[in-house]
C-alpha positions in Angstrom: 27.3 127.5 -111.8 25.7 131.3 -110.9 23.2 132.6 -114.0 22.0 135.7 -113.6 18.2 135.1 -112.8 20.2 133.3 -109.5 22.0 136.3 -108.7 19.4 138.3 -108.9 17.1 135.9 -106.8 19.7 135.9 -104.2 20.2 139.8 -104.0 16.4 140.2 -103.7 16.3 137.6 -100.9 19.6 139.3 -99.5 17.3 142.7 -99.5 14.1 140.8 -98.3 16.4 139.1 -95.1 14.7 136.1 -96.3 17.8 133.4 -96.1 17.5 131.0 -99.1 19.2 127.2 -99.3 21.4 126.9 -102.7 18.2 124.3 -104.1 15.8 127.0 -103.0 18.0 129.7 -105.3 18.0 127.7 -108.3 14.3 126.6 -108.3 13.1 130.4 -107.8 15.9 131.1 -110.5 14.3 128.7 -112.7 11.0 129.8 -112.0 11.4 133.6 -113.1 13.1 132.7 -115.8 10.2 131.1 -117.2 8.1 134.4 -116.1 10.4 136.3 -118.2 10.2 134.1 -121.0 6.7 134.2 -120.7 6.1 138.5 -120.7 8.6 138.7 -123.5 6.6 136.0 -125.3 3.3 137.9 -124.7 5.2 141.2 -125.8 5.7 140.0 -129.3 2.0 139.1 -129.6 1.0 142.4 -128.4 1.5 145.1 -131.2 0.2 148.7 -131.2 -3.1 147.8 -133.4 -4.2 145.3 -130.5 -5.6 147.4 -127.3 -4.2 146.9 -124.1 -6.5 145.1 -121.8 -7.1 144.7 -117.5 -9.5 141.6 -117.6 -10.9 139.5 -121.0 -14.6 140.2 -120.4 -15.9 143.8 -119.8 -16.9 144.6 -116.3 -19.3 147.1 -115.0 -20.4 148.1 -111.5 -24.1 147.4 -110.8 -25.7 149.0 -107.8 -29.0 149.4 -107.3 -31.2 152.5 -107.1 -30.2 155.2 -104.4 -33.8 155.7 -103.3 -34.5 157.0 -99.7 -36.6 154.4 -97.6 -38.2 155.2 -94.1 -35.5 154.2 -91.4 -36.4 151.9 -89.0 -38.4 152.8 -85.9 -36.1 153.4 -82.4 -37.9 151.7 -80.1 -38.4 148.5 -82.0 -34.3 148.1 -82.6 -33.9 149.4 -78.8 -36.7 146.0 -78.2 -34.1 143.6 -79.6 -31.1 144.9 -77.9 -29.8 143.0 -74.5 -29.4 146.2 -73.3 -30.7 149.5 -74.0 -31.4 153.2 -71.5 -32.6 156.1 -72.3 -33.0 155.7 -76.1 -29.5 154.6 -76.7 -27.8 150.8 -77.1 -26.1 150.1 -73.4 -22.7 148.5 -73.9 -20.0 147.2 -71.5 -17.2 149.7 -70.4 -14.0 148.6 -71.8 -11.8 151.8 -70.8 -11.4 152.8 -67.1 -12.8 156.2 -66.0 -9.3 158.0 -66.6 -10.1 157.4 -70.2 
């Protein structure tokens, strides 16, 4: 027998291309029907004098101070580099000369 949480699974998956075996079509049937269930449950608990929340504890950003700090000196990074010329990092070609 078709419900119509099946039919609806099966024109989704008809838009997705994504080919679904009867037993597939009834589980995923079953499955947001119990999602639906579950928001319209939560909609009843939720009435206009209880504010409408992203995440259950509050959240702030913490980054640290944007103070300015000396960079690091050239020719020490240049030291540690396999391969460095004339003050710059020297790196494989990857691209041919018509590049």
């Amino acid at each position: 027998m078709s419900t119509p949480w099946r039919d609806e699974v099966a024109r989704v998956a008809g838009l997705a291309r994504i080919e679904l075996k009867p037993d597939e079509l009834d589980r995923l049937a079953g499955e947001l029907e119990v999602i639906v269930q579950s928001v319209a449950r939560v909609s009843e608990v939720a009435t206009p004098d209880v504010p409408a929340t992203s995440h259950p504890l509050p959240l702030t950003n913490v980054f640290r101070a944007d103070e300015p700090e000396a960079p690091l000196d050239r020719d020490e990074v240049l030291a540690m580099a396999p391969a460095h010329g004339d003050g710059k990092f020297l790196v494989p070609q990857i691209l041919g000369e018509d590049a």
